[in-house]
LUMVO-144236 format. One line per 8 residues: number of its first residue (from 0); for each residue y, x, z of C-alpha. Coordinates in Angstrom, 2 decimals. Last residue first. Example, Ala and Ser with C-alpha at 12.3 -4.5 7.8 and 13.67 -1.06 7.14 Angstrom:
<recs>
1) -1.06/13.67/7.14  -4.50/12.30/7.80
</recs>
This chain:
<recs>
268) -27.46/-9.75/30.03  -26.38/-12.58/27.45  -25.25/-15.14/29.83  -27.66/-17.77/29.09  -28.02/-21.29/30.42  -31.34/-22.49/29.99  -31.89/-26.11/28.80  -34.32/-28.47/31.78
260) -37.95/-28.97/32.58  -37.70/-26.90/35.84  -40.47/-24.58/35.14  -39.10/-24.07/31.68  -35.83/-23.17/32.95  -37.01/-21.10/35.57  -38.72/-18.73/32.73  -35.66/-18.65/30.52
252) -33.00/-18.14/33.68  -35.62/-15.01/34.62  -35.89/-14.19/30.38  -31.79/-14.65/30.40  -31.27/-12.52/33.82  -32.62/-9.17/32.48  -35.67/-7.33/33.72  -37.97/-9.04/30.73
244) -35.39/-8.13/28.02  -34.78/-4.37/29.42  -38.58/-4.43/29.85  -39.00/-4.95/25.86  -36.09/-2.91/25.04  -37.60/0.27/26.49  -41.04/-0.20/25.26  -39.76/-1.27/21.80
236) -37.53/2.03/21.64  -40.43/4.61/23.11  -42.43/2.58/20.40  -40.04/3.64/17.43  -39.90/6.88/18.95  -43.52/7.67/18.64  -43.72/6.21/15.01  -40.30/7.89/13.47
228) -37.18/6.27/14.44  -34.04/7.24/12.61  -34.34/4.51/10.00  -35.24/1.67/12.09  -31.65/2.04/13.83  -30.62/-0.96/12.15  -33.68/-3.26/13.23  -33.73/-1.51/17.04
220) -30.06/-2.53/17.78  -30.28/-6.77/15.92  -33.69/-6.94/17.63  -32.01/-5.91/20.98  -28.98/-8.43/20.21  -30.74/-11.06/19.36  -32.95/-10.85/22.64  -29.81/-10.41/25.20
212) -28.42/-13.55/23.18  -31.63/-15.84/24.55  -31.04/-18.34/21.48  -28.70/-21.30/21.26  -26.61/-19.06/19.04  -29.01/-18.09/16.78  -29.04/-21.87/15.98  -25.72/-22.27/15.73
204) -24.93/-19.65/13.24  -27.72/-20.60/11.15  -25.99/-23.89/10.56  -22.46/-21.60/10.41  -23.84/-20.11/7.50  -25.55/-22.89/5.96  -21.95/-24.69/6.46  -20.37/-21.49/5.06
196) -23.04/-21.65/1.53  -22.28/-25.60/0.77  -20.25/-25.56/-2.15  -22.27/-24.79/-4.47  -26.11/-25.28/-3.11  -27.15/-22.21/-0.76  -29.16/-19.21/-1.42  -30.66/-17.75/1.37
188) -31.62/-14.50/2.87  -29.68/-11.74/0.49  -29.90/-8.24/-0.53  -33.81/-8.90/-0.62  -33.95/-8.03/-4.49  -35.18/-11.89/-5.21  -31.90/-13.03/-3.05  -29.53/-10.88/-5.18
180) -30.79/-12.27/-8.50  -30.37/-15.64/-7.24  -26.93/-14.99/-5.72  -26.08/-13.40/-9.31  -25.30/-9.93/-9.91  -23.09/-7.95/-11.74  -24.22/-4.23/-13.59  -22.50/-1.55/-12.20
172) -25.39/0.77/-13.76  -25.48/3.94/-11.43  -25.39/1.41/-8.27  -27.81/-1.37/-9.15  -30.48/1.59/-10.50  -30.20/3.70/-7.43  -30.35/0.77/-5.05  -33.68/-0.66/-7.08
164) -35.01/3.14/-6.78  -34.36/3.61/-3.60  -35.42/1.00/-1.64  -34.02/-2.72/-1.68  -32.76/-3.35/1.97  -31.89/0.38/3.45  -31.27/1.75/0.32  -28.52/-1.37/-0.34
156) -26.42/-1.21/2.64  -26.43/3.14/2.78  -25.64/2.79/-1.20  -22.62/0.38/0.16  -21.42/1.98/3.35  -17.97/0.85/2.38  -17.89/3.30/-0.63  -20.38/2.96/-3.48
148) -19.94/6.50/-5.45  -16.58/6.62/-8.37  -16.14/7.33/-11.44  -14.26/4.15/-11.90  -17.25/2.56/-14.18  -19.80/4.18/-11.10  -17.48/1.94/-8.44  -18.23/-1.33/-9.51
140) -21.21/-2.69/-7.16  -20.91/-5.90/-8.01  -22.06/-9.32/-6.61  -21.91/-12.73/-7.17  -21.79/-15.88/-5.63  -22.10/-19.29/-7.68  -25.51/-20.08/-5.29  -23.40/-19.95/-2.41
132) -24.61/-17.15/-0.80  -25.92/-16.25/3.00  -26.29/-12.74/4.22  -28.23/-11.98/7.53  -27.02/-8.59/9.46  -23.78/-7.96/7.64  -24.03/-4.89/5.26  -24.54/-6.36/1.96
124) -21.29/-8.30/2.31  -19.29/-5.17/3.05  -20.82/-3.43/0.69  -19.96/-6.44/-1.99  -16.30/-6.43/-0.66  -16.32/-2.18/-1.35  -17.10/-3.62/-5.15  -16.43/-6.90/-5.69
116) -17.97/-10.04/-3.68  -17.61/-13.13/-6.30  -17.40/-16.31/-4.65  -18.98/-18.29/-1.27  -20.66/-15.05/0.24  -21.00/-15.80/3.85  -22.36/-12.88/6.30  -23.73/-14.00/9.64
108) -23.16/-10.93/12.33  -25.51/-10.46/15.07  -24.12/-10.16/18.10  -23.92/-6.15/20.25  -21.98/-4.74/17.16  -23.62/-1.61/16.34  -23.46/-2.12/12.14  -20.23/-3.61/12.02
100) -18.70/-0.90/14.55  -20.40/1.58/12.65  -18.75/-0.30/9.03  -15.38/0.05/10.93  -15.65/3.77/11.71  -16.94/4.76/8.23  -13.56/2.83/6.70  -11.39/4.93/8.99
92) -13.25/7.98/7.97  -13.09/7.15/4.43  -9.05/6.89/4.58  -8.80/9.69/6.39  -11.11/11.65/4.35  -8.80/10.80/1.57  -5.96/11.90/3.23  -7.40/15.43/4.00
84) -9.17/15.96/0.48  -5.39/14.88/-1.17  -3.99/12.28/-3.47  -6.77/10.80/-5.43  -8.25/8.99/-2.13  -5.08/8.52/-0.54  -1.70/7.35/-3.03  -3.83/6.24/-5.99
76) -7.25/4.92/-4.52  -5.20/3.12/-1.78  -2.79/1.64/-3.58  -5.61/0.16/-6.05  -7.36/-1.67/-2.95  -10.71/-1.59/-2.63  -12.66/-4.53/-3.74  -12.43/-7.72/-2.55
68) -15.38/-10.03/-0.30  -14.79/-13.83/-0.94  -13.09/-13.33/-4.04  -11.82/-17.23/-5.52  -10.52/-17.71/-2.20  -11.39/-17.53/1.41  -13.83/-14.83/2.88  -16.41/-15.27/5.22
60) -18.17/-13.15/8.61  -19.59/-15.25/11.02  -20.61/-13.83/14.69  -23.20/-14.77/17.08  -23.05/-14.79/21.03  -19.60/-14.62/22.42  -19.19/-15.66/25.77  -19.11/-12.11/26.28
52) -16.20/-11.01/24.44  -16.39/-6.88/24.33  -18.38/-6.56/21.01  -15.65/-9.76/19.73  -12.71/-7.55/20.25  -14.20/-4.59/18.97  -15.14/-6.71/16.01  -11.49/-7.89/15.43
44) -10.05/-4.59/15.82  -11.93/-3.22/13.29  -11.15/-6.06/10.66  -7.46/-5.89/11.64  -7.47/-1.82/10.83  -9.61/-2.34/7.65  -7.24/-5.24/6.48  -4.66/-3.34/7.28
36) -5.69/-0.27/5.92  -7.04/-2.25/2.90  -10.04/-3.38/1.17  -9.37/-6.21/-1.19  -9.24/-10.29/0.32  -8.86/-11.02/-3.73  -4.58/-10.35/-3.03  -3.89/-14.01/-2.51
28) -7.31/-14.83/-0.92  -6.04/-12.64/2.16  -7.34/-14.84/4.42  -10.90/-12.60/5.53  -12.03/-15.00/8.24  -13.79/-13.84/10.94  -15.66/-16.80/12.95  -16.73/-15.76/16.13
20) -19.57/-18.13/18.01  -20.37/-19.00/21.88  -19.53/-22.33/21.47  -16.03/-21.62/19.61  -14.22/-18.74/18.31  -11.73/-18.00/15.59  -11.07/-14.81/13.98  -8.48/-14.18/11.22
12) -8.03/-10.91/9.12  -5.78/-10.70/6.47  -2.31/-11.37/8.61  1.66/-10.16/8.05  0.82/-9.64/4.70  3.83/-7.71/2.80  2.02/-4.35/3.90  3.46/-0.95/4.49
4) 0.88/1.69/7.19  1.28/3.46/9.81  -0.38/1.98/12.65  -4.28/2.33/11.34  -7.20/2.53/13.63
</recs>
């Protein structure tokens, strides 16, 4: 992570937690939430705090403001990326680490778009493991009118949900688009009414959250590494995961709770 960096924010990243669920707040709204080092550093930090929380089941991942998910920041373009090959490898490296800890979190992560999600904020967005927008959301993959590629893990995000050819075609033209547009692509689950699009979130959030958290997390591990598995290894992976479910204390506490007419408890292991 980060320690060397100038910022006039003394916070961009804030996580609250309640019944067994991380909300991560991006509370920048002054500065459009953009991609920073500190916000990258805070936003890392948070997520290795909540991988090693375990009374933490689900996370929910929001921005406040008129730009729920910023682009990158201008500083950074001008005194990293177009500075040097070492500093701007840095700079991506830092950002690769905190999209793998995204990616390999052990919850699964809720994604809220409420506003426009710009650029690296629309990676971001894309990359959360269910994405929620308020139907006034937007999204824009920016970087080809900079000259740039999709940073943040964004033509990884979109390949991976649309194909190739639709994520080709978004990213080369820049063009925005709306929550509806974005739902019919598959870049997002559910389109909420204006105003409404954290409370779906958090809805969802409590639901996944009252489920066995040992099995959200294994479908959340084998669903993102889908990619490197080819047929035999993909059913190596279920056969592992399956008895690591059935072994584990939340199926026994599962199976005893239905014998016993009563809520299971789970401890996520």
């Amino acid at each position: 992570m980060y320690h060397n960096y100038e910022s006039k924010y003394e916070q961009v990243v804030r996580v609250e937690k309640q019944d067994h669920i991380a909300v991560i707040t991006l509370c920048n709204a002054e500065d459009w939430n953009r991609v920073t080092e500190q916000s990258v550093d805070q936003l890392t930090a948070a997520l290795e705090d909540i991988q090693y929380d375990k009374d933490i089941f689900v996370a929910v991942l929001h921005g406040e403001g008129p730009i729920s998910f910023g682009p990158g920041s201008l500083d950074i373009i001008a005194s990293k990326l177009a500075k040097n090959v070492t500093e701007c490898r840095e700079i991506m490296q830092e950002i690769g680490n905190m999209m793998r800890r995204l990616y390999y979190l052990r919850v699964p992560v809720i994604g809220v778009a409420e506003r426009k999600c710009i650029g690296a904020g629309a990676s971001l967005a894309f990359s959360t493991d269910i994405l929620i927008a308020d139907e006034k959301a937007s999204f824009v993959e920016i970087f080809v009118d900079y000259g740039l590629i999709p940073d943040t893990g964004g033509l990884y995000a979109l390949q991976r949900l649309v194909g190739p050819m639709q994520a080709k075609a978004i990213a080369m033209q820049g063009d925005p688009l709306s929550a509806q547009q974005a739902k019919e692509l598959g870049l997002v689950y559910q389109v909420a009414p204006k105003g409404t699009a954290l409370e779906a979130g958090m809805a969802l959030a409590r639901k996944l959250a009252a489920k066995p958290p040992l099995a959200l997390s294994q479908i959340k591990q084998i669903s993102n590494r889908m990619q490197d598995y080819t047929l035999d290894t993909y059913f190596q992976a279920e056969a592992d995961n399956m008895a690591f479910c059935t072994l584990g204390r939340d199926f026994k506490e599962l199976m005893k709770a239905m014998q016993e007419k009563r809520e299971p408890e789970f401890k996520g292991y």
